[in-house]
N, CA and C atoms as a LAMMPS dump frame, in Angstrom:
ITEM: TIMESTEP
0
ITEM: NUMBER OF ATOMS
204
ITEM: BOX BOUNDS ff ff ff
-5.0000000000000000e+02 5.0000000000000000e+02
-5.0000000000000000e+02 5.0000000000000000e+02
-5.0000000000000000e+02 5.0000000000000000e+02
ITEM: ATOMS id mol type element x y z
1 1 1 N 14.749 2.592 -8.345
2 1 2 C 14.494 1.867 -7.112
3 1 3 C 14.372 0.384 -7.416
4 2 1 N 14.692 -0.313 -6.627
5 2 2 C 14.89 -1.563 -6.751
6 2 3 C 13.29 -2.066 -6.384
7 3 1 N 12.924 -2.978 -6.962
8 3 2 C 11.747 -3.867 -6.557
9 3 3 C 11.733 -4.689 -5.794
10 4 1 N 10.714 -4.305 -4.524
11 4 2 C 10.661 -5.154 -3.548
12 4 3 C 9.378 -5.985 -2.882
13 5 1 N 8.22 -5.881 -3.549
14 5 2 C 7.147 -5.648 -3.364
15 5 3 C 6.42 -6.999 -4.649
16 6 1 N 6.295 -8.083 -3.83
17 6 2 C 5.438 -9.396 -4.961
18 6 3 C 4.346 -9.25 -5.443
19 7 1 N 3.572 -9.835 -5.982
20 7 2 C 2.386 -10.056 -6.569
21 7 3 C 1.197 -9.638 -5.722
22 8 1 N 1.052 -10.548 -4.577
23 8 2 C 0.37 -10.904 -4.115
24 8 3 C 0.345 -9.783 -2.885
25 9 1 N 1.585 -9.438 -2.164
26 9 2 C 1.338 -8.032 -1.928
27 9 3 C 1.407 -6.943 -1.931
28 10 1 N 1.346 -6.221 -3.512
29 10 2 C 0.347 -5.752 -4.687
30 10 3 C -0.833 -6.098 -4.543
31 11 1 N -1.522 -6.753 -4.751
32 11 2 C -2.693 -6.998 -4.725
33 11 3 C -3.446 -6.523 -3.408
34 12 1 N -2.945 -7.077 -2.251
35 12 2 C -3.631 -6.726 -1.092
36 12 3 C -3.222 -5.395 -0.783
37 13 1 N -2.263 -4.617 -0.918
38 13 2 C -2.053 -3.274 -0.93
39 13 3 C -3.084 -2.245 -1.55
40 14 1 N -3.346 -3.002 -2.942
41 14 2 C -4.829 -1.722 -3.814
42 14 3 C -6.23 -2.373 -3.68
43 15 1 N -6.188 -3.63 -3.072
44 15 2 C -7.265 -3.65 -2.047
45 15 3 C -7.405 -2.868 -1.092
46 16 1 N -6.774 -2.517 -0.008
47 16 2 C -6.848 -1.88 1.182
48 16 3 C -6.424 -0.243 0.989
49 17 1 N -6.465 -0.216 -0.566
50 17 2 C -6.087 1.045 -0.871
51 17 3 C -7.67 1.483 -1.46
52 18 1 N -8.294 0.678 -1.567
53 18 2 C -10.022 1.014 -2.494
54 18 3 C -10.861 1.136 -1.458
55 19 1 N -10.578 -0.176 -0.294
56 19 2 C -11.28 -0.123 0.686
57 19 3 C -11.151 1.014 1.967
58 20 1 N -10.106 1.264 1.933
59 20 2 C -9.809 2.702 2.578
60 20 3 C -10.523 4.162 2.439
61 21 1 N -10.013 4.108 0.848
62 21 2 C -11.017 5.13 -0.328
63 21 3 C -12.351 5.15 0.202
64 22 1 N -12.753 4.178 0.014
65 22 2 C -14.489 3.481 -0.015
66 22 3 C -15.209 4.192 1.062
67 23 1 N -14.078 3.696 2.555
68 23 2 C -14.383 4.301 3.638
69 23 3 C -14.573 5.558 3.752
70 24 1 N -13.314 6.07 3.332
71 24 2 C -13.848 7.449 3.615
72 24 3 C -14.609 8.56 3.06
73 25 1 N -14.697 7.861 1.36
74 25 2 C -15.571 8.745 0.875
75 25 3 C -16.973 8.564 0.891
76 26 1 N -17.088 7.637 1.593
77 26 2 C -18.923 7.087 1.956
78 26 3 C -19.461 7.927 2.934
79 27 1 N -18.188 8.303 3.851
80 27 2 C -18.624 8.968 5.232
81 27 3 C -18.682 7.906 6.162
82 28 1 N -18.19 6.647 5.823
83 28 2 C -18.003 5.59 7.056
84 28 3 C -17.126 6.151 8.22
85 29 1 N -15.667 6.422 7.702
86 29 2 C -15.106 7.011 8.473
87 29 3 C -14.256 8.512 8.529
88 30 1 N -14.623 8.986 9.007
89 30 2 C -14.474 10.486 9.311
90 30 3 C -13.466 11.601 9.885
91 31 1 N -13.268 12.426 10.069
92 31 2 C -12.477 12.982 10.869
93 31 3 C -10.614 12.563 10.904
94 32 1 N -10.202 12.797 11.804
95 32 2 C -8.286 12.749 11.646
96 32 3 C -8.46 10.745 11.29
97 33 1 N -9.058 10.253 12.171
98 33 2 C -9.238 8.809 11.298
99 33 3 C -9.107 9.071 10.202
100 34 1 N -10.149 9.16 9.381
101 34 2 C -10.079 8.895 8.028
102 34 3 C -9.252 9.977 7.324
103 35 1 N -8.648 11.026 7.32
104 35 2 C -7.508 11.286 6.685
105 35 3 C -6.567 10.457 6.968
106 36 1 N -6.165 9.685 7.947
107 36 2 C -4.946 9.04 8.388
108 36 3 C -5.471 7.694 7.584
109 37 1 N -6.342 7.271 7.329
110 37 2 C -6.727 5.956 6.415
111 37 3 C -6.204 6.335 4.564
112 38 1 N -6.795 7.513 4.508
113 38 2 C -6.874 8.157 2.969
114 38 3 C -5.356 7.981 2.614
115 39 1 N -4.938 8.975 3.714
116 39 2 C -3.102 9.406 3.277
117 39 3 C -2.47 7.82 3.283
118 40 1 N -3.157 6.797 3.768
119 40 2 C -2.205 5.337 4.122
120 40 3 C -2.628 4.487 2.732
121 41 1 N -3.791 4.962 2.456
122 41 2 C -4.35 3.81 1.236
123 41 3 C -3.899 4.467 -0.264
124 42 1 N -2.888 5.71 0.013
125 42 2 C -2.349 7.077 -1.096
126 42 3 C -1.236 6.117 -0.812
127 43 1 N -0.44 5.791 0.208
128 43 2 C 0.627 5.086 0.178
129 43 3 C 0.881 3.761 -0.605
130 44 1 N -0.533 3.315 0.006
131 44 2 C -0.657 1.604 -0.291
132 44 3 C -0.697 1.567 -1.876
133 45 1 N -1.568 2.355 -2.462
134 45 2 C -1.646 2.126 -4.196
135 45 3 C -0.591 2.747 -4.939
136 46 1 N 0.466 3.876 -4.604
137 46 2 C 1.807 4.382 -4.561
138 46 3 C 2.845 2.958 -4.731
139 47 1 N 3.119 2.394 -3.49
140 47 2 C 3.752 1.458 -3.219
141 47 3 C 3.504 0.589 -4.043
142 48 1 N 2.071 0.417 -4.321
143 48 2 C 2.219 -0.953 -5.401
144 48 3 C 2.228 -0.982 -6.622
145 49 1 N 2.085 0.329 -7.395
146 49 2 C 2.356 0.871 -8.581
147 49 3 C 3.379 0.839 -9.004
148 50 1 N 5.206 0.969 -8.229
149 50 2 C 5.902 1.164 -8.803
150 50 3 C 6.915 0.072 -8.259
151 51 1 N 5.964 -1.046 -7.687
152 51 2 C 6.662 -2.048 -6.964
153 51 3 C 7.91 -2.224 -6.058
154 52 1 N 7.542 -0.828 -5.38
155 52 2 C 8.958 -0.648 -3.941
156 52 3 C 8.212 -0.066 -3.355
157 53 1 N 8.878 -0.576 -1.87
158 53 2 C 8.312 -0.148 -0.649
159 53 3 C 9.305 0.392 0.074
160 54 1 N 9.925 1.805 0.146
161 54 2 C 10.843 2.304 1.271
162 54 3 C 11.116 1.784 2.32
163 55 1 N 10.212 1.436 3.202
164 55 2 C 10.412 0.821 4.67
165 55 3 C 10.344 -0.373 3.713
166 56 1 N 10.192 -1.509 3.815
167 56 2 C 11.108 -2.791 3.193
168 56 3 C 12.287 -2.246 2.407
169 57 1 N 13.011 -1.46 2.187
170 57 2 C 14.029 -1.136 1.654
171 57 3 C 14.717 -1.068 3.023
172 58 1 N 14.452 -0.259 4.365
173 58 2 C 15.297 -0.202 5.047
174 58 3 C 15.53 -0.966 6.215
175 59 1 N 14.156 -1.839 5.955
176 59 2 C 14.498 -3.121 7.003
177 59 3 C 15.174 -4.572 6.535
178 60 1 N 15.174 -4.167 5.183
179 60 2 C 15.782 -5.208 4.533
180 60 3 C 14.8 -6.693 4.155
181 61 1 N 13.307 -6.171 3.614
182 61 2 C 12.498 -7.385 3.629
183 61 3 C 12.069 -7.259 1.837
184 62 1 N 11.701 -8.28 1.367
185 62 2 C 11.687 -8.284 0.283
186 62 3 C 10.404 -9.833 0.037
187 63 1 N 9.543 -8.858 -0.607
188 63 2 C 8.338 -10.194 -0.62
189 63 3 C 8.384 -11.002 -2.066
190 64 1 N 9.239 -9.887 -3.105
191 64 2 C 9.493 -10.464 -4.636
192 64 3 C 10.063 -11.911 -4.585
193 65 1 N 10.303 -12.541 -5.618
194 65 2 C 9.945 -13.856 -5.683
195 65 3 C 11.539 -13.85 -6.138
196 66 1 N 12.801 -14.889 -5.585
197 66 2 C 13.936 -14.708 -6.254
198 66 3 C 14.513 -15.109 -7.741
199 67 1 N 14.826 -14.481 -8.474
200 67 2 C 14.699 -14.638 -9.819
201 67 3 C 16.354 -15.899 -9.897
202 68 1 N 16.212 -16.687 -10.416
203 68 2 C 17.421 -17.667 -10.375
204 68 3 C 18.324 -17.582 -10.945
């Protein structure tokens, strides 16, 4: 897979992938919410692990930095 996915959002991706976590395993948030947070913040640290994002693959967006 091609890399599409910069630094920076990497970073805010396994942020909102801890803080998601955080949520739901505290019991902040609960119920079909918080599975639908869990399964998104499973995405978010996914996505930034292997630096591609499917949907930016098929909309054609690319946050990587252009190499010259």
């Amino acid at each position: 897979m091609k890399k599409n996915i910069g630094s920076a959002d990497r970073i805010i991706r396994i942020i909102l992938a801890v803080v998601f976590g955080a949520l739901y395993f505290t019991g902040t948030v609960t119920g079909t919410f918080g599975l639908i947070l869990l399964v998104l913040g499973g995405v978010f640290l996914l996505t930034s692990l292997i630096s591609s994002c499917p949907l930016y693959s098929l909309v054609g967006l690319s946050t990587c930095p252009v190499k010259s």
